[in-house]
C-alpha angles and dihedrals in degrees: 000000000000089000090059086049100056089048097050086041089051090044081053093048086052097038088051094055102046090048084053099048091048096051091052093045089051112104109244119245100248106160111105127183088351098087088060091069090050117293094126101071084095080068101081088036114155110257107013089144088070089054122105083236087051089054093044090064103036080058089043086056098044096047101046077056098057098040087052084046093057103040093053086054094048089046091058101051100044 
């Protein structure tokens, strides 16, 4: 059992600090009023996905779900 606690621990470590690195590479949203008259309509661009933006939160998503994964399971079998 301590062995599947120092690999979920480690995962949380790496998910932690990808989580971390995407957050900080991701442009801030410093727009302001002007997406009320009409600036968000980028919003809804065709392939955003493909973007680096797009992959940075896609990464952003996936790991925030692997470091709560891990922490739940850390938190069970201690």
């Amino acid at each position: 059992m301590a062995v599947v606690t120092v690999l979920v621990t480690i995962l949380l470590v790496v998910s932690a600090c990808v989580l971390i690195g995407t957050v900080l590479l991701q442009p801030g949203e410093s727009s302001g009023l002007g997406t009320i008259a009409g600036g968000a309509e980028t919003f809804f661009g065709k392939n955003k996905s493909k973007t680096m933006e797009g992959k940075l939160a896609l990464a952003t998503k996936i790991s925030a779900g692997a470091f709560i994964v891990c922490a739940l399971v850390i938190a069970v079998l201690a």
